[in-house]
TORKOL-4160 file (C-alpha; in steps of 0.2 Angstrom, whole numbers, padded with zeros to 4 digits, m for minus):
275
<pt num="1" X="m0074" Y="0914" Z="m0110"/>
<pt num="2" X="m0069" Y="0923" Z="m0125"/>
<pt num="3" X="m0084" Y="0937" Z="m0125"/>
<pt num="4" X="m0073" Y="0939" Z="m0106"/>
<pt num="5" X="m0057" Y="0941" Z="m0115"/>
<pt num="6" X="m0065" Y="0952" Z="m0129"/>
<pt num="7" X="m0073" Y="0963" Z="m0115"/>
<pt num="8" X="m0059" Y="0966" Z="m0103"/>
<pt num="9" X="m0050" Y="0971" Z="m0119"/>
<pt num="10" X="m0064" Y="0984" Z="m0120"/>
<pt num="11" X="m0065" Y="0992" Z="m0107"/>
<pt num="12" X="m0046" Y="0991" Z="m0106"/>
<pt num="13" X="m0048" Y="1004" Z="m0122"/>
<pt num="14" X="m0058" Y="1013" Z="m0117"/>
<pt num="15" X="m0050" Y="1016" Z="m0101"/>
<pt num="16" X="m0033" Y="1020" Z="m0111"/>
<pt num="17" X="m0043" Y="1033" Z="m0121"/>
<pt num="18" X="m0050" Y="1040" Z="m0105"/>
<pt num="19" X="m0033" Y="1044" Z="m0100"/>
<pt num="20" X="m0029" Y="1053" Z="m0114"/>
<pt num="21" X="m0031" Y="1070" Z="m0118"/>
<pt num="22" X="m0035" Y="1079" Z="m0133"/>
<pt num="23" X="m0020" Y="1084" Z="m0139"/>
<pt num="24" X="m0013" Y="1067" Z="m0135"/>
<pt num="25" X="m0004" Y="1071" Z="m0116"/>
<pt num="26" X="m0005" Y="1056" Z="m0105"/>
<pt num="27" X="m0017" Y="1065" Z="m0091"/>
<pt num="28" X="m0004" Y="1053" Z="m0078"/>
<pt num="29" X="0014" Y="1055" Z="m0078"/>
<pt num="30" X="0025" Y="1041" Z="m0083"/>
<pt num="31" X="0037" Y="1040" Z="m0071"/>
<pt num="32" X="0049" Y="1032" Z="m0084"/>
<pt num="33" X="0047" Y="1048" Z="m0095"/>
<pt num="34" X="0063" Y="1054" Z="m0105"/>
<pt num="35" X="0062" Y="1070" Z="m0112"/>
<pt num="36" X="0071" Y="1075" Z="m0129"/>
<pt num="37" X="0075" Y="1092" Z="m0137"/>
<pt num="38" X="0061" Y="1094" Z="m0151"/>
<pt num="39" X="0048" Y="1085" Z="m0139"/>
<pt num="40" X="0031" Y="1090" Z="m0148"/>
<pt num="41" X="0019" Y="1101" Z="m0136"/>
<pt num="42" X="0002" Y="1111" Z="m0137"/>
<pt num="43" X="0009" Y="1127" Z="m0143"/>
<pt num="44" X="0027" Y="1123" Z="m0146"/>
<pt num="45" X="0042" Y="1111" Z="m0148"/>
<pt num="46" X="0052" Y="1109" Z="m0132"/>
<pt num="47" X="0071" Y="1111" Z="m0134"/>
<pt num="48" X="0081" Y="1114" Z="m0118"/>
<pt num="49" X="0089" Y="1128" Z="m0116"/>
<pt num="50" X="0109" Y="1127" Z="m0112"/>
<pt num="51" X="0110" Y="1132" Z="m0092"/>
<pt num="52" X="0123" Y="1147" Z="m0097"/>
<pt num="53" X="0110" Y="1153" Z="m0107"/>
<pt num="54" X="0096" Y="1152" Z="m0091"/>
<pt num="55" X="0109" Y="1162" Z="m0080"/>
<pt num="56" X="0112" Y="1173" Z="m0092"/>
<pt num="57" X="0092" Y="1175" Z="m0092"/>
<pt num="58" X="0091" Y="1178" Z="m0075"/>
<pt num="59" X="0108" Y="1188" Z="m0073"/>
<pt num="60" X="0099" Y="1202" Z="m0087"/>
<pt num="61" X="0083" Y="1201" Z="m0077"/>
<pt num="62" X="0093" Y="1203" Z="m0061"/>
<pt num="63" X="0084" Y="1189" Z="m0051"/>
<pt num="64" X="0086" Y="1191" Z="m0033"/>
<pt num="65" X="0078" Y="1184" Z="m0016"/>
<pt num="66" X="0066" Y="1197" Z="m0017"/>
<pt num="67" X="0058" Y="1191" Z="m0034"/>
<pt num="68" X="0045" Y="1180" Z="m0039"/>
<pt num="69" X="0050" Y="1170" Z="m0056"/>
<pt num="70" X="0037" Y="1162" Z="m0067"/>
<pt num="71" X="0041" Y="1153" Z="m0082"/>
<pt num="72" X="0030" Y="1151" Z="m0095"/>
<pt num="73" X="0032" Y="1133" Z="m0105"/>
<pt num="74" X="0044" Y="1127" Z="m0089"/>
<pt num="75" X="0049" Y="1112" Z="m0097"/>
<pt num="76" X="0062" Y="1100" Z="m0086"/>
<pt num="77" X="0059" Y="1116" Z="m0074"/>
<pt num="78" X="0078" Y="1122" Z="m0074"/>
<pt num="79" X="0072" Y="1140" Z="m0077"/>
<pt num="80" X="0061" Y="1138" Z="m0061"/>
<pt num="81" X="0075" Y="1128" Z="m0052"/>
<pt num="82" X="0090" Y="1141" Z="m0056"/>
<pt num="83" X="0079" Y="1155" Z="m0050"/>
<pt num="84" X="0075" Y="1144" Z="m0033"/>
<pt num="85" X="0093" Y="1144" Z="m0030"/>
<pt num="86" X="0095" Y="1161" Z="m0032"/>
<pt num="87" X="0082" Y="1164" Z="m0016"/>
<pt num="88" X="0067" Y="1166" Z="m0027"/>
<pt num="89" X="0051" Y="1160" Z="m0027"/>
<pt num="90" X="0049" Y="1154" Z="m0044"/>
<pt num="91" X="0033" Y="1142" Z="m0052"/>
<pt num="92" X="0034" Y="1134" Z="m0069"/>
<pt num="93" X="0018" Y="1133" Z="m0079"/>
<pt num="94" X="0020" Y="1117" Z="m0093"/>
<pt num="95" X="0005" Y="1109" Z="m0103"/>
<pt num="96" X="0015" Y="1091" Z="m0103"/>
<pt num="97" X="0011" Y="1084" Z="m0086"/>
<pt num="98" X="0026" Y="1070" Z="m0088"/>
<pt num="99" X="0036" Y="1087" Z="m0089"/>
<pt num="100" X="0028" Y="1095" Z="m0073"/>
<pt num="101" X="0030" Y="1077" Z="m0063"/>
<pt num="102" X="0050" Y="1077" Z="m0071"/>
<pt num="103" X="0053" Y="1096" Z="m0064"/>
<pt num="104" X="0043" Y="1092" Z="m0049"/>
<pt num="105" X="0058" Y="1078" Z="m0047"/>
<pt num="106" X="0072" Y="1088" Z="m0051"/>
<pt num="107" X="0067" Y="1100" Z="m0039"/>
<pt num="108" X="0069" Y="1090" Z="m0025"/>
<pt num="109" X="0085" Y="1082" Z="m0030"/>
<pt num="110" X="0092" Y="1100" Z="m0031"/>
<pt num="111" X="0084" Y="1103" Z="m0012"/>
<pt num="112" X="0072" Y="1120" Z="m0019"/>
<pt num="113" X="0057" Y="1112" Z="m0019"/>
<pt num="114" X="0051" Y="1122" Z="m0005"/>
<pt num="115" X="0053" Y="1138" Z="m0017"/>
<pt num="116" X="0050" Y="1128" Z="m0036"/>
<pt num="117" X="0034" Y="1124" Z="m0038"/>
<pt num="118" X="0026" Y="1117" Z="m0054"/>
<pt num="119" X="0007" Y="1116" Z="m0062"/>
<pt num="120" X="0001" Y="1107" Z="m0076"/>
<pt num="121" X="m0008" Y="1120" Z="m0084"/>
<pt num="122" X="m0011" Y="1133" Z="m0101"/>
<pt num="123" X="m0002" Y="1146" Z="m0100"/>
<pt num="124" X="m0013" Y="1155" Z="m0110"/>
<pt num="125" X="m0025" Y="1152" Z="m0097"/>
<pt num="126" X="m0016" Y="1155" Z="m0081"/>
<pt num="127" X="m0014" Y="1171" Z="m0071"/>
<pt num="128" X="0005" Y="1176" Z="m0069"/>
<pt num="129" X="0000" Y="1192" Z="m0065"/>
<pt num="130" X="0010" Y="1191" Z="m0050"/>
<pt num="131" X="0028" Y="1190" Z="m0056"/>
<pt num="132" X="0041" Y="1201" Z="m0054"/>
<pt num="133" X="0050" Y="1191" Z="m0068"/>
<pt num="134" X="0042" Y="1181" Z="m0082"/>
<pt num="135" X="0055" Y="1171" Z="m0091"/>
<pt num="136" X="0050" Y="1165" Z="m0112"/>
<pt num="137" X="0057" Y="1153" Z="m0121"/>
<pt num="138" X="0040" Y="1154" Z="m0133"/>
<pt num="139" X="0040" Y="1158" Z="m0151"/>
<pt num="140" X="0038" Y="1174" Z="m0157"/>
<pt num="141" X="0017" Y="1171" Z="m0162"/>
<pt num="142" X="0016" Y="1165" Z="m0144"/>
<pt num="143" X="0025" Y="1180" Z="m0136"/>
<pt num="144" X="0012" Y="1195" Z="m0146"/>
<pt num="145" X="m0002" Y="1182" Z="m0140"/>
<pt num="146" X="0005" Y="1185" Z="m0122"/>
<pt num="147" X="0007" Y="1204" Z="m0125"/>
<pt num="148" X="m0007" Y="1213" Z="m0121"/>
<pt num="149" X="m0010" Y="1202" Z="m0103"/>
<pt num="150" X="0011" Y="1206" Z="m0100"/>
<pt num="151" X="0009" Y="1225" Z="m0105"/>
<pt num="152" X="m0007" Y="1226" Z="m0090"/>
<pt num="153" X="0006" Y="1216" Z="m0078"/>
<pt num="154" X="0012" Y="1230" Z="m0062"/>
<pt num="155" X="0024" Y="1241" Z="m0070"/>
<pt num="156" X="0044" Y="1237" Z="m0067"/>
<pt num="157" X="0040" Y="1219" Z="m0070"/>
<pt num="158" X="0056" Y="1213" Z="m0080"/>
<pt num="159" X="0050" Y="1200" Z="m0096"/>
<pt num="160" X="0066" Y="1189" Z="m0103"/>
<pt num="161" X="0066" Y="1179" Z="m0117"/>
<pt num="162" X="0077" Y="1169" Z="m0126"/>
<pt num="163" X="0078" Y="1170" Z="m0145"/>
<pt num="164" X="0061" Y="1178" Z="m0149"/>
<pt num="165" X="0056" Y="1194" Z="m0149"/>
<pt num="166" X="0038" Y="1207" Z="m0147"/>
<pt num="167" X="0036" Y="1212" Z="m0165"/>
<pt num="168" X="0038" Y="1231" Z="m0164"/>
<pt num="169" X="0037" Y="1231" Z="m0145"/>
<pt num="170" X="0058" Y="1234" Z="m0145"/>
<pt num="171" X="0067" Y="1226" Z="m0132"/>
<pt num="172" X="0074" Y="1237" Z="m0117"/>
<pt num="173" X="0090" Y="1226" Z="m0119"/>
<pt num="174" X="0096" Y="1213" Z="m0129"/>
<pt num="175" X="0112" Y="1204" Z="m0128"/>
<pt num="176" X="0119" Y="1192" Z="m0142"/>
<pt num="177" X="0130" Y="1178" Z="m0130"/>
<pt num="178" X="0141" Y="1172" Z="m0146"/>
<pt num="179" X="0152" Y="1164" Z="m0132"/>
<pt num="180" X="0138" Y="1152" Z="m0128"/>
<pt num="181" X="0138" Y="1140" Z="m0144"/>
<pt num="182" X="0120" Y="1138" Z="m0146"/>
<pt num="183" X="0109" Y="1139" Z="m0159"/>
<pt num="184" X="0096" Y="1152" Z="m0148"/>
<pt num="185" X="0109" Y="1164" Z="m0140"/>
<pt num="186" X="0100" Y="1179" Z="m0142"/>
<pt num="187" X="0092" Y="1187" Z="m0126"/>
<pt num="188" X="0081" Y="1201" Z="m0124"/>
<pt num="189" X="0075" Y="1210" Z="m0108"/>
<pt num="190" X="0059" Y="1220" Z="m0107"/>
<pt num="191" X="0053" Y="1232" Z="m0091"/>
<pt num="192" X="0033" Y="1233" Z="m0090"/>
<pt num="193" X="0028" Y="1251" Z="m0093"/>
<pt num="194" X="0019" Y="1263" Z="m0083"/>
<pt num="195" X="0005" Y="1267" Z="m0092"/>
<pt num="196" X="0004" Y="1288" Z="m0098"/>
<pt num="197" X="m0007" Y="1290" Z="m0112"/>
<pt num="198" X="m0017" Y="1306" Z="m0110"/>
<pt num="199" X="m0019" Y="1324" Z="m0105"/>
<pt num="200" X="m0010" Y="1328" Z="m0089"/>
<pt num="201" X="m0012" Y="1344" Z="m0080"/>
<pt num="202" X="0001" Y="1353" Z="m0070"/>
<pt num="203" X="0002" Y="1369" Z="m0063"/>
<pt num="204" X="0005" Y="1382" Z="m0076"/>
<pt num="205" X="m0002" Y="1371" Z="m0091"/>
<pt num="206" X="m0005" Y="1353" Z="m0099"/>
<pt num="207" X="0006" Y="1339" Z="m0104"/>
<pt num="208" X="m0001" Y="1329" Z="m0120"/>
<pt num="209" X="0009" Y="1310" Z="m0117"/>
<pt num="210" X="0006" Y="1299" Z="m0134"/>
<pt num="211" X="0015" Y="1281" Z="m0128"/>
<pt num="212" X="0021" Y="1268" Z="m0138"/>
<pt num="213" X="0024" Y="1256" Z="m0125"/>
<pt num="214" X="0042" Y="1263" Z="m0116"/>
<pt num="215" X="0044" Y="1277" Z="m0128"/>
<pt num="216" X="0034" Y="1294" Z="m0126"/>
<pt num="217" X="0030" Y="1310" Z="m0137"/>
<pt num="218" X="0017" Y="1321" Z="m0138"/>
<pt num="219" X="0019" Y="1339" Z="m0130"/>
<pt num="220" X="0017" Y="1350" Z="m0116"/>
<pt num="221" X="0009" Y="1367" Z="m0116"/>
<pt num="222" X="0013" Y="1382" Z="m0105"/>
<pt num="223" X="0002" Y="1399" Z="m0108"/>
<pt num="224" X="0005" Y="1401" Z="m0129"/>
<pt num="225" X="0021" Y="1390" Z="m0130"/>
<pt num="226" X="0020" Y="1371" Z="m0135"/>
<pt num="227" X="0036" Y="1361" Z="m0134"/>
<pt num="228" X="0040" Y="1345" Z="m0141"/>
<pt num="229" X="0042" Y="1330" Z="m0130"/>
<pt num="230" X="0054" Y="1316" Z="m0132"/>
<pt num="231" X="0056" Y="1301" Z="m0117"/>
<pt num="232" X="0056" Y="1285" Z="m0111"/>
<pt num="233" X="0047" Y="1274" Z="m0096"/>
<pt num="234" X="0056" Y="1262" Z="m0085"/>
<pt num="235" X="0042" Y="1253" Z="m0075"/>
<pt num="236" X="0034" Y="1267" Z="m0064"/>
<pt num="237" X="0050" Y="1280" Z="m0067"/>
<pt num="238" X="0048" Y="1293" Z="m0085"/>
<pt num="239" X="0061" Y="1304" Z="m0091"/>
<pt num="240" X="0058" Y="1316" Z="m0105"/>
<pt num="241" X="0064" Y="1332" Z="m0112"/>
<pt num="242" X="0054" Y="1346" Z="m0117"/>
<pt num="243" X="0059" Y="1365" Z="m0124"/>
<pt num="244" X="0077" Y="1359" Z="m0120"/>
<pt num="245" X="0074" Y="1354" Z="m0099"/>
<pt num="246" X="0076" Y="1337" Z="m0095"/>
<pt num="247" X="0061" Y="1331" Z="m0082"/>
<pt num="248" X="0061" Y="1315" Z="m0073"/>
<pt num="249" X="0047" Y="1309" Z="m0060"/>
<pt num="250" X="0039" Y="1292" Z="m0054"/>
<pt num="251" X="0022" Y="1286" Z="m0062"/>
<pt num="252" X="0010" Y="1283" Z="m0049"/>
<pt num="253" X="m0008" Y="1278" Z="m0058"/>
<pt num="254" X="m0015" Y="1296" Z="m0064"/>
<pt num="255" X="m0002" Y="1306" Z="m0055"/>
<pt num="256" X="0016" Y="1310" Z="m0056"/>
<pt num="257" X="0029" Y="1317" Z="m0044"/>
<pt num="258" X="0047" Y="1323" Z="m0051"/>
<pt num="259" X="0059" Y="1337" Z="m0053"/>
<pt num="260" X="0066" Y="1343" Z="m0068"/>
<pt num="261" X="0086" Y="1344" Z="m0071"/>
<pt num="262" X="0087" Y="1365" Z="m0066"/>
<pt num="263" X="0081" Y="1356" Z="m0047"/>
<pt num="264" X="0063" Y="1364" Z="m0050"/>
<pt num="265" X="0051" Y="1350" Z="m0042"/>
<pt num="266" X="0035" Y="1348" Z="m0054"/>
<pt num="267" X="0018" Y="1337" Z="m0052"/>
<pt num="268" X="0005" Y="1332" Z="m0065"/>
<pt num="269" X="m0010" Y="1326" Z="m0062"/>
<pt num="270" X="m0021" Y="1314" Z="m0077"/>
<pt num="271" X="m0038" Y="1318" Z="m0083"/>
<pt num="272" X="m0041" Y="1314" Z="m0100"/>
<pt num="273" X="m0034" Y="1296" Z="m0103"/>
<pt num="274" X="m0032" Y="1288" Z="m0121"/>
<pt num="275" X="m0029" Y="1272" Z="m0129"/>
């Protein structure tokens, strides 16, 4: 009877250890789960974010019907839920799968779950590469981790986080919400650039684009004259002056269509790029 007991205890281990994973997640939900601000995670702590703060977020990233919302690190999914009731589709992507099975929940109470979905998943190892808006609440080591996959996502795609920034990729907006009392009420907005780097030719010369990810220099050549150049990208569109004449145009892959400020309609076509 007692090598029984001692058995069933055995198994019952290893069974608990099975359900386990590495980092110590239940591989179930527990449907009696409680979160708390500070909850350990894989990459980082959860701490909630006030829900003035999440429409603030999405307000700055001007979230419409139209977008798709994913938020990285979703938590209790109110990022994913507010976005659902703004029309979007939105899908949160959290480690903690008590947390997915606890947004999952919440979604339905709040009647989106037709547009919040929810995986259990690293989101270092999942594709978000289809969002229109990615919404952070990640520290700032997690963010430059992200960076390079964000900086490859379709250009125009809107990035906001709250509190933590890029390193020296500088924020298209940011917005301190000192009405909000908060300890993280510091919002930042980024637009995915178009990508420019290169030699570009256009009818009576080059233009030489050096990018830094929204901000552009380099130069543009005409016969013997070389002017400076001075601009900024927003998604697919690029402003820039040159010898004194403002130019706009739309980025489109290796070409671009625009017209400059004098109503002079100019095209450049890519064939050198650089890093």
């Amino acid at each position: 009877m007692n090598g029984r007991i001692i058995l069933f205890y055995s198994l019952t281990i290893v069974f608990s250890f099975l359900l386990i994973s590495k980092d110590g997640y239940a591989q179930r939900a527990n449907d009696n789960f409680r979160p708390y601000s500070g909850l350990a995670g894989k990459d980082a702590a959860w701490i909630p974010t006030p829900l003035k703060i999440v429409d603030a977020m999405l307000d700055m990233a001007n979230v419409t019907s139209a977008d798709y919302v994913i938020d990285l690190g979703s938590g209790d999914g109110r990022f994913v839920i507010a976005a659902a009731k703004r029309g979007a589709q939105a899908l949160g992507i959290e480690y903690n799968p008590n947390l997915v099975e606890l947004a999952k929940r919440a979604a339905i109470a709040e009647g989106v779950s037709e547009r919040a979905q929810f995986n259990k998943a690293d989101l270092f190892e999942s594709d978000f590469s289809k969002a229109t808006v990615l919404t952070l609440f990640l520290l700032t080591n997690n963010n430059i981790k992200l960076r390079t996959t964000i900086l490859d996502m379709t250009p125009g795609t809107r990035i906001v986080s709250n509190t933590f920034g890029m390193d020296d990729w500088i924020p298209d907006q940011t917005d301190h919400l000192t009405e909000i009392s908060a300890n993280w009420n510091t919002i930042h907005l980024w637009i995915v650039p178009a990508k420019v780097s290169g030699i570009w030719k256009i009818p009576n010369g080059t233009i030489n684009f050096v990018q830094e990810f929204q901000n552009i220099t380099g130069t543009i050549t005409v016969g013997n004259k070389e002017m400076i150049i001075a601009g900024k990208l927003n998604g697919n569109n690029i402003n820039f002056n040159a010898g004194g004449v403002e130019y706009s145009g739309t980025v489109n892959g290796d070409t671009i269509s625009g017209m400059r400020a004098n109503g002079v309609i100019w095209k450049a076509v890519r064939y050198i790029h650089s890093d």
